[in-house]
NUVONU-407294 format. One line per 4 residues: number of its first residue (from 1); their letters; for each residue x, y, z of N, C-alpha, C. Coordinates in nm, 2 decimals, always signed. Each point is the difference from the previous one (the first is absolute). Layout:
<bavos>
NUM	A	X/Y/Z/X/Y/Z/X/Y/Z; ...;
</bavos>
This chain:
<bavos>
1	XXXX	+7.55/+2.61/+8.86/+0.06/-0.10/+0.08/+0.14/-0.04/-0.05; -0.01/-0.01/-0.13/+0.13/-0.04/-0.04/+0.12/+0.13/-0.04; -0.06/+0.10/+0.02/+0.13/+0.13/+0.03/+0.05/-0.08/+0.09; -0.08/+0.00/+0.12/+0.04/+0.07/+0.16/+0.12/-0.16/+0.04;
5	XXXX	-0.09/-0.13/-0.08/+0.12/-0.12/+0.06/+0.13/+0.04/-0.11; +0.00/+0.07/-0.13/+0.13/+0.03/-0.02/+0.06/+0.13/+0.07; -0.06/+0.04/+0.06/+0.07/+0.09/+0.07/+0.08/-0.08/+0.16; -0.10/-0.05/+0.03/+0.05/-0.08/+0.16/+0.14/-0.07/-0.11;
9	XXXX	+0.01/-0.07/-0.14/+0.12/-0.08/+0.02/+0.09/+0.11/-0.04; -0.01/+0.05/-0.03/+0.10/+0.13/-0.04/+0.09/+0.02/+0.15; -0.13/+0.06/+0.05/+0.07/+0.03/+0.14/+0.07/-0.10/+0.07; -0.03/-0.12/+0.03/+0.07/-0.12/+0.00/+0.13/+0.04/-0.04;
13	XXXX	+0.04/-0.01/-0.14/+0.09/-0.02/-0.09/+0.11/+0.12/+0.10; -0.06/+0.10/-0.01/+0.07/+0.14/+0.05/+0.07/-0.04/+0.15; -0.03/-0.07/+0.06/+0.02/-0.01/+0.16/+0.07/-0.16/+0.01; +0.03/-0.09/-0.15/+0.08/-0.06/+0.06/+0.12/+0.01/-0.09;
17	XXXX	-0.01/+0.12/-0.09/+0.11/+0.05/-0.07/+0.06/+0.09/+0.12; -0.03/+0.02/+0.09/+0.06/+0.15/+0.11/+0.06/-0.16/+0.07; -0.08/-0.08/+0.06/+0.07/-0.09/+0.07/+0.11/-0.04/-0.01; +0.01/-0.09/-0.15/+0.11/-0.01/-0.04/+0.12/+0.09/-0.05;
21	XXXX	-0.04/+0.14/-0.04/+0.15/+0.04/+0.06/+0.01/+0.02/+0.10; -0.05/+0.02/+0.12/+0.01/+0.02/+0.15/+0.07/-0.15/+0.00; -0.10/-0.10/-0.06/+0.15/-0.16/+0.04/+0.14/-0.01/-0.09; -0.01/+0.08/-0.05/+0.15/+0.01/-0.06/+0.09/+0.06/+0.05;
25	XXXX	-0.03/+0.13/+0.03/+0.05/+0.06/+0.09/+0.06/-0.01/+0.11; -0.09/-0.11/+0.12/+0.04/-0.07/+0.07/+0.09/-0.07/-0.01; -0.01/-0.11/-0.09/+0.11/-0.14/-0.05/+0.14/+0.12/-0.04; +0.02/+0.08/-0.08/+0.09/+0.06/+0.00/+0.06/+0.03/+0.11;
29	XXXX	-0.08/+0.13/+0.09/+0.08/+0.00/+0.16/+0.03/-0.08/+0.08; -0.05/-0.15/-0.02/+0.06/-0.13/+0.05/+0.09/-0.04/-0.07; +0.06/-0.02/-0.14/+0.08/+0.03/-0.07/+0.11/+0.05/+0.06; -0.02/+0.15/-0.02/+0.11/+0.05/+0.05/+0.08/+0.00/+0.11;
33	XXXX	-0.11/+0.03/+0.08/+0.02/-0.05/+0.17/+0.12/-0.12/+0.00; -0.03/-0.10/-0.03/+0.06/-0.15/+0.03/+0.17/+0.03/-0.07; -0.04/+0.06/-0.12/+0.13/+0.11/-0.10/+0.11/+0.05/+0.06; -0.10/+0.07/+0.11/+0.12/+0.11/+0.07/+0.10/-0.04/+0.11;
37	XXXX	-0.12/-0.10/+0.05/+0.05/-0.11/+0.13/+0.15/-0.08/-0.04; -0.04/-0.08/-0.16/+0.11/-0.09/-0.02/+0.09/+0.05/-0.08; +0.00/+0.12/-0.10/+0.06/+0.05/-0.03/+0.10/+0.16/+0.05; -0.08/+0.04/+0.09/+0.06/+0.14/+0.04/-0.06/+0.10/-0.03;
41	XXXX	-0.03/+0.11/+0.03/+0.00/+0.13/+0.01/+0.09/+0.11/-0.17; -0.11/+0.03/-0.09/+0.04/+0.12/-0.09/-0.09/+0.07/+0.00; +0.04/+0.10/-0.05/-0.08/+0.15/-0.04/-0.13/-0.08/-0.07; +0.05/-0.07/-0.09/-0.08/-0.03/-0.13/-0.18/-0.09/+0.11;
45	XXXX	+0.12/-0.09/+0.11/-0.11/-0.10/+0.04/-0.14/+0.05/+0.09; +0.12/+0.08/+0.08/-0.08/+0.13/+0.12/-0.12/+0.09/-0.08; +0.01/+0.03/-0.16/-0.07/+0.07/-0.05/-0.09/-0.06/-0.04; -0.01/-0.16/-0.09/-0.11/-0.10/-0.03/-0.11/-0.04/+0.12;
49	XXXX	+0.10/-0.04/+0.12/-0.03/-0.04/+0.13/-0.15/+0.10/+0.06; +0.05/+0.15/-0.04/-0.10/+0.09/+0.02/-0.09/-0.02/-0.08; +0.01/+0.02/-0.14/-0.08/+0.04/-0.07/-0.11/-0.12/-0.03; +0.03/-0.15/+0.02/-0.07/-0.08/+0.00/-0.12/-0.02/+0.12;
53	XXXX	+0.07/+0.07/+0.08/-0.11/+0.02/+0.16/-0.12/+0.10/+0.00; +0.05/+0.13/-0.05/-0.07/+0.11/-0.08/-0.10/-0.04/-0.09; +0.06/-0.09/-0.07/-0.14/-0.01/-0.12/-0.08/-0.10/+0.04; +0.03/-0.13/+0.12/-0.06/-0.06/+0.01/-0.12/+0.09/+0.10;
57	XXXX	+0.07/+0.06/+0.09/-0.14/+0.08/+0.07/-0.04/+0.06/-0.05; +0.02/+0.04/-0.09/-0.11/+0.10/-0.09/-0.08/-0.08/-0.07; +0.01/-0.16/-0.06/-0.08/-0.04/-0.02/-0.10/-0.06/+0.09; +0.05/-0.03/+0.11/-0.04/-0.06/+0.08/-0.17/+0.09/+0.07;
61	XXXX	+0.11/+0.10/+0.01/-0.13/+0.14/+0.01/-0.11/+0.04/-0.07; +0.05/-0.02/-0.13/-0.09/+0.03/-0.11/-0.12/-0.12/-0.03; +0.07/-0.09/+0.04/-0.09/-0.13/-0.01/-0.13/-0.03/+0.09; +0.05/+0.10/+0.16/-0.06/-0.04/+0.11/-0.11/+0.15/-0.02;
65	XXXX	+0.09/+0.06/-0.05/-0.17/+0.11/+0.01/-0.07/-0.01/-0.13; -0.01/-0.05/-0.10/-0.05/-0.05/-0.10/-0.08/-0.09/+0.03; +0.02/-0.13/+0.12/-0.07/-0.09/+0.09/-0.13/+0.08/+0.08; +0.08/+0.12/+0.08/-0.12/+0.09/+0.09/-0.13/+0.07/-0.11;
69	XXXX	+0.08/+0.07/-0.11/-0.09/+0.02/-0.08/-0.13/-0.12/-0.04; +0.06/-0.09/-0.05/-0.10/-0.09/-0.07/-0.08/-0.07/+0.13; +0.05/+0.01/+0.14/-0.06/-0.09/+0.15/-0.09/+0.11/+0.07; +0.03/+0.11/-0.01/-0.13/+0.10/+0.05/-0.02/+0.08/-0.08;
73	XXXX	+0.03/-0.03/-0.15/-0.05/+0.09/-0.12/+0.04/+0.14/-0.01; +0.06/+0.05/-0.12/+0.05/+0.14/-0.02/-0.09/+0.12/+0.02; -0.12/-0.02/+0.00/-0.10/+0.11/+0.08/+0.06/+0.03/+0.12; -0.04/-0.10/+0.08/+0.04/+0.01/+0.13/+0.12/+0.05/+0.06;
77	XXXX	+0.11/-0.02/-0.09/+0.15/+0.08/+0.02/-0.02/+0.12/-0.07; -0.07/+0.04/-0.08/+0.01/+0.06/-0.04/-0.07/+0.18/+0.09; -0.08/-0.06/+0.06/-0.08/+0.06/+0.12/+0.14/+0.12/+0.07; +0.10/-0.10/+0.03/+0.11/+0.06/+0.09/+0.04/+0.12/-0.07;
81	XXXX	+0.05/+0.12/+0.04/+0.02/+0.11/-0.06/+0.14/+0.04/+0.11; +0.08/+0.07/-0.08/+0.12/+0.11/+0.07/+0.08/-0.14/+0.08; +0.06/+0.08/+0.16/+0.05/-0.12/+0.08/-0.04/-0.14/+0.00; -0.13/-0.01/-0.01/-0.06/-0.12/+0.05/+0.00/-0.11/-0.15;
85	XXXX	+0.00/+0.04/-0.10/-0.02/-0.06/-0.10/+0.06/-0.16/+0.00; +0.16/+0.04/+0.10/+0.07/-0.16/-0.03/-0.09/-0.08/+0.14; -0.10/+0.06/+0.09/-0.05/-0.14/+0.12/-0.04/-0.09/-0.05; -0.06/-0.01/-0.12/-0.11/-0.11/+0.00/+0.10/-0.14/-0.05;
89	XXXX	+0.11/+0.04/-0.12/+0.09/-0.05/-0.01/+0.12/-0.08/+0.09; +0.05/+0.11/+0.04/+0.05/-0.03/+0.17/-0.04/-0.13/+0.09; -0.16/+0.06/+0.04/-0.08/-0.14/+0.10/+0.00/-0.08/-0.09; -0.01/-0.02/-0.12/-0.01/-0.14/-0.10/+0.11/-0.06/+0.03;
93	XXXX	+0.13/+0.02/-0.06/+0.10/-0.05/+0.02/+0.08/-0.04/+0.14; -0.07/+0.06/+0.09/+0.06/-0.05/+0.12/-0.13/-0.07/+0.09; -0.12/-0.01/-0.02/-0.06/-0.15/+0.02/+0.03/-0.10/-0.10; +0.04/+0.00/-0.14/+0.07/-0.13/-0.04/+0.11/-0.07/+0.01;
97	XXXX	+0.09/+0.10/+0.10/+0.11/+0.00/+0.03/-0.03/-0.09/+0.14; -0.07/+0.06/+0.08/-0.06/-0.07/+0.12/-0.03/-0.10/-0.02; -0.10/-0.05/-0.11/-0.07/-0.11/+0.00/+0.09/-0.12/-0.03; +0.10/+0.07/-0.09/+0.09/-0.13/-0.05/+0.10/-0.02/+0.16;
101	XXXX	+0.02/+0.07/+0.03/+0.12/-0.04/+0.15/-0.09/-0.06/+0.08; -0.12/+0.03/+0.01/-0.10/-0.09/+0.10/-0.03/-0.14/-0.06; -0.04/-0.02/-0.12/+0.02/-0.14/-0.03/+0.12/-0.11/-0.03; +0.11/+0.12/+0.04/+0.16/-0.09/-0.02/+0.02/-0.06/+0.16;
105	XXXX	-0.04/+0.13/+0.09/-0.02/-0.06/+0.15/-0.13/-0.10/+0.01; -0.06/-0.01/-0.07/-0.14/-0.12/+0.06/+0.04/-0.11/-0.06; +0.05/-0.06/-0.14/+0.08/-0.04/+0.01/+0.13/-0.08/+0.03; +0.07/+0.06/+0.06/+0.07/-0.08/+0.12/-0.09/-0.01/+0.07;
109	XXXX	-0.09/+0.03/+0.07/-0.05/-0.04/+0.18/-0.10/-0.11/-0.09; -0.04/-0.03/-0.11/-0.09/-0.14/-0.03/+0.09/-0.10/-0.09; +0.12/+0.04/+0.01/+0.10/-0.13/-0.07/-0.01/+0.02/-0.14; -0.05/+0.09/-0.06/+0.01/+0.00/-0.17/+0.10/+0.10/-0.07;
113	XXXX	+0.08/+0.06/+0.08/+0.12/+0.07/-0.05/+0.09/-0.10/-0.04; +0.08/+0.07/-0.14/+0.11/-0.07/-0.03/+0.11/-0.04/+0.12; +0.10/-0.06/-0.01/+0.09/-0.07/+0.07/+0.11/+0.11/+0.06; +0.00/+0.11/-0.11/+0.09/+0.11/+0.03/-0.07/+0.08/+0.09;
117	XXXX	-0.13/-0.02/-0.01/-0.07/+0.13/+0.10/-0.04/-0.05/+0.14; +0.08/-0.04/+0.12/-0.04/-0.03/+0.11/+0.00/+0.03/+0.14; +0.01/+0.17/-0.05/+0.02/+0.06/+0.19/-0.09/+0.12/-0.05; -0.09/+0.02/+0.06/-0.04/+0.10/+0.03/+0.06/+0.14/+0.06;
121	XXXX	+0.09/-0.04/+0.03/+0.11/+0.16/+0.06/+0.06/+0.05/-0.10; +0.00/-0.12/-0.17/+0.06/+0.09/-0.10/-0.04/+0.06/-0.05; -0.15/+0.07/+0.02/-0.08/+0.07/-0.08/-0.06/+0.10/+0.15; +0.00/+0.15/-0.08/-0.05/+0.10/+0.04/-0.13/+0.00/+0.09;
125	XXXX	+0.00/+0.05/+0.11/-0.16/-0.02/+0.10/-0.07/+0.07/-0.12; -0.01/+0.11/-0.07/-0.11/+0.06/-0.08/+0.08/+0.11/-0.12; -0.03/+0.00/-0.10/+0.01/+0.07/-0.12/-0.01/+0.19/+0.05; +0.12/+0.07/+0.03/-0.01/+0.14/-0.01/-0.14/+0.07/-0.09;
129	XXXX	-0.04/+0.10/+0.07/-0.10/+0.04/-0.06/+0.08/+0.18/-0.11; +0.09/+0.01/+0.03/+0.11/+0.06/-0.10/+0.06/-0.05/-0.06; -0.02/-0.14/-0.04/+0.10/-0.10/-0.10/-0.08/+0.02/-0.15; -0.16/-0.02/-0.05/+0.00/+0.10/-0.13/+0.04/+0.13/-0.02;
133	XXXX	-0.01/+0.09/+0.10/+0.04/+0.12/-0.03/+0.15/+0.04/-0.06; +0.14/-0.11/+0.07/+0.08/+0.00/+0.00/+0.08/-0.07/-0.13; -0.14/-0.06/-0.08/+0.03/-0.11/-0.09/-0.02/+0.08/-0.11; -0.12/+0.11/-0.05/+0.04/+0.10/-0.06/+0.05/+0.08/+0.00;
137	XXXX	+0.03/+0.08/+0.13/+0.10/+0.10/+0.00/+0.15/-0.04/-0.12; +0.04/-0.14/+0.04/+0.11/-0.02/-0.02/-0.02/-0.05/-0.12; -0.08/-0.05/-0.10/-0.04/-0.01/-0.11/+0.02/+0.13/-0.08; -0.09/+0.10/+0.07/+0.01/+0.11/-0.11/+0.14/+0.10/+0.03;
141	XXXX	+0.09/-0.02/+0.09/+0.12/+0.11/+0.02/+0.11/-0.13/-0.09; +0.00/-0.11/+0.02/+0.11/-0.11/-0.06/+0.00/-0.03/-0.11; -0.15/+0.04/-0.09/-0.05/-0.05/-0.10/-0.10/+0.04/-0.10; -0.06/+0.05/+0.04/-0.15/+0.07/-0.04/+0.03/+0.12/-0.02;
145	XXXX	+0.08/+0.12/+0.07/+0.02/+0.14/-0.09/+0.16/+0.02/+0.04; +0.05/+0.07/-0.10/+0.13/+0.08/+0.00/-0.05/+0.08/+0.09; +0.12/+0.08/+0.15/+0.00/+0.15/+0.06/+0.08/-0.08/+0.09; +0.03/+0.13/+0.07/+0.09/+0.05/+0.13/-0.03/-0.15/+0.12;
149	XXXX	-0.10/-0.07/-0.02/-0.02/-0.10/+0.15/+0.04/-0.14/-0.06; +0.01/+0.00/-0.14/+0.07/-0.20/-0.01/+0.09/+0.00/+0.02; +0.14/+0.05/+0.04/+0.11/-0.03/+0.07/+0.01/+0.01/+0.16; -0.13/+0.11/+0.05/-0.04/+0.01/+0.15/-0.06/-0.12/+0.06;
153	XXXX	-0.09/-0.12/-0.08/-0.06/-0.08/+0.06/+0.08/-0.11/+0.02; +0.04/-0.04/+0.10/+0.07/-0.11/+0.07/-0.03/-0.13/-0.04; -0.02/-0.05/-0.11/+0.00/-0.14/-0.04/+0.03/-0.10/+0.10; +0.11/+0.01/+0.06/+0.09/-0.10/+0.08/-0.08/+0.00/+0.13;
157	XXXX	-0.08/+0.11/+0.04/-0.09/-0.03/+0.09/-0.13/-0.03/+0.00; -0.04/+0.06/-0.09/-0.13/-0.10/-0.06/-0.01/-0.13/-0.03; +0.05/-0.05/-0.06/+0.11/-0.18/-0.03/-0.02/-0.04/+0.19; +0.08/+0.04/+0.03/+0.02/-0.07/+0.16/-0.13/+0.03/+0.04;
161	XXXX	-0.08/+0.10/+0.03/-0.11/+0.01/+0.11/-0.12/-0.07/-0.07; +0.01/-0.01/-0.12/-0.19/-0.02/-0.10/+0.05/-0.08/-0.10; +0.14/-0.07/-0.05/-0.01/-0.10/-0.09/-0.11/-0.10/+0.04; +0.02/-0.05/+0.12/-0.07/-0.14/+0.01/-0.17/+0.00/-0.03;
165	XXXX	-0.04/+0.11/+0.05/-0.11/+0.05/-0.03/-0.02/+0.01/-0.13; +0.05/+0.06/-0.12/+0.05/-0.02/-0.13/-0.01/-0.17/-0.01; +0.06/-0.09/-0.01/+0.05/-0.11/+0.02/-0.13/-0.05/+0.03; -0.09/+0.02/+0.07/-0.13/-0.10/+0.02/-0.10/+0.03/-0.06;
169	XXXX	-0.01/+0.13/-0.05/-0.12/+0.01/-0.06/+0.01/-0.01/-0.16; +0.17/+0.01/-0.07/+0.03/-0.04/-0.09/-0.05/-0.16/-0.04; +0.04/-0.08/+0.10/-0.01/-0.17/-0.03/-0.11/+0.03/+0.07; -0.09/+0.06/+0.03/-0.18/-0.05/+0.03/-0.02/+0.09/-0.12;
173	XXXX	+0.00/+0.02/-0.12/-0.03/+0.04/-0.13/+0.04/-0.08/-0.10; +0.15/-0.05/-0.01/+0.05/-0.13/-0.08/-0.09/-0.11/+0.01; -0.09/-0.05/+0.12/-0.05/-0.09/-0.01/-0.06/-0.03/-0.08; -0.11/+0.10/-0.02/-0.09/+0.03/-0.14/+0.01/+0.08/-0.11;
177	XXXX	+0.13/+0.07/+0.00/-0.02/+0.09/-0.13/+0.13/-0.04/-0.01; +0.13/-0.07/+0.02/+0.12/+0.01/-0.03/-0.02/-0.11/-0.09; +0.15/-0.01/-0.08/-0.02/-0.11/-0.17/+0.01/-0.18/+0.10; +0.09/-0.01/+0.14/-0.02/-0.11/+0.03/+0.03/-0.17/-0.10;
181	XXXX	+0.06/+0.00/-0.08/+0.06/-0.09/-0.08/-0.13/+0.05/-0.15; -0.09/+0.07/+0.01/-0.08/+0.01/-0.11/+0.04/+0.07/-0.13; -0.07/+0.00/-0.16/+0.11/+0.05/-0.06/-0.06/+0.13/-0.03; +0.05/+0.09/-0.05/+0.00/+0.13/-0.02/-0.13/+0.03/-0.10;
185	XXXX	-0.10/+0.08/+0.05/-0.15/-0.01/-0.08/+0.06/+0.13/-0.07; -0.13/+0.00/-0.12/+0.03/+0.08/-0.14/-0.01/+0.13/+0.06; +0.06/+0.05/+0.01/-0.06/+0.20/+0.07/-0.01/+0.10/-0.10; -0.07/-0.07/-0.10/-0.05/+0.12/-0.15/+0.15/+0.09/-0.01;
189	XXXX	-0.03/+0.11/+0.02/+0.06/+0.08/-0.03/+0.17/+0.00/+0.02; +0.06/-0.09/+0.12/+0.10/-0.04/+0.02/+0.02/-0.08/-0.10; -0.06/-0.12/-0.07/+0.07/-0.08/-0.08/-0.01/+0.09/-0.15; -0.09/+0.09/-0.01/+0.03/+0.07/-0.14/+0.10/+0.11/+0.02;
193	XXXX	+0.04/+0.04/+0.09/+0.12/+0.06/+0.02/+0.13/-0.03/-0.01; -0.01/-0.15/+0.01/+0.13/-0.07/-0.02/+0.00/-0.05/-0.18; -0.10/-0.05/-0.05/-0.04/-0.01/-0.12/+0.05/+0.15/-0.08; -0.01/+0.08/+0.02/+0.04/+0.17/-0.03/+0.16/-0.04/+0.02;
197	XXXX	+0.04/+0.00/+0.07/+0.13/+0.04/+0.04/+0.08/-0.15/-0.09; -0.01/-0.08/-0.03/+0.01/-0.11/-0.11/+0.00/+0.03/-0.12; -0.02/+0.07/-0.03/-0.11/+0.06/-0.17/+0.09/+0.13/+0.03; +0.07/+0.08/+0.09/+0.06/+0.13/+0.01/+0.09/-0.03/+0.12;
201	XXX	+0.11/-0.08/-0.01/+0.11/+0.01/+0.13/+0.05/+0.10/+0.01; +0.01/+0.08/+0.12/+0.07/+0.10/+0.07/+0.19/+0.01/-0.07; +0.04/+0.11/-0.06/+0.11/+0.02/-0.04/+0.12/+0.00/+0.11;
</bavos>
């Protein structure tokens, strides 16, 4: 009994250490974003600007199928073989995707939406059923592996057609796993790593 509840906090530990750099990541490409607007356009900014979007979806991704894993158990994905291996993943992430835009619209129509959220025409009739598929794709050519397709995949149109989509299911995960003014819990192995690197600074 007491393996298995240190294993559940472990895993815990694991999935809100992916969070949080997925929310760092974010805050940076907000960061920058606001950077480029008031400041202007460099090589230097256009390249941060990327690379902070990149890593945030890769966390973002890694976080959400790490979620599918642990919500219909790694047996069960594990089942999937060849083509099919990413569906079960896939339909995960795009019914939580659903579910959070359905409760942002119910919401307004029962008066408990924030003040910012009050037309229903600014939100999408329904969540693409190619918008996980499109969320990895673009994860692993922008971020996930070196070859010939990370300069082929169009960032700039992924951003425009599936940020928002991005964007809701991101803050329907912040609710409960983001830091939210809370302070930064011990992550074992991350704080003895910084402890190392104290005791041995980088030359």
């Amino acid at each position: 009994m007491g393996n298995e509840a240190e294993r559940r906090e472990t895993h815990t530990l694991m999935m809100v250490h992916e969070f949080i750099r997925c929310e760092n990541a974010f805050e940076e490409f907000a960061r920058r974003g606001k950077e480029q607007i008031i400041l202007g356009d460099t090589p230097e900014r256009s390249f941060g600007l990327y690379d902070s979007y990149t890593r945030f979806l890769h966390h973002l991704y890694e976080f959400l199928k790490e979620c599918a894993e642990n919500d219909l158990s790694k047996e069960y994905v594990k089942q999937f073989k060849g083509n099919e291996r990413h569906k079960p993943i896939d339909l995960y992430i795009h019914s939580q995707t659903s579910k959070v835009l359905r409760n942002r619209k119910e919401a307004i129509l029962n008066g408990t939406a924030p003040s910012w959220e009050n037309s229903l025409q600014s939100f999408p009739e329904n969540v693409p059923m190619d918008f996980p598929i499109r969320l990895r794709t673009i994860r692993n050519h922008t971020f996930g592996h070196i070859g010939k397709h990370r300069h082929s995949q169009d960032l700039t149109e992924f951003y425009r057609e599936y940020h928002k989509y991005v964007y809701m299911i991101y803050f329907g995960c912040k609710s409960w796993w983001g830091r939210n003014g809370r302070p930064l819990p011990d992550l074992g192995p991350i704080t003895s790593f910084s402890i190392a690197i104290r005791r041995n600074p980088p030359e």
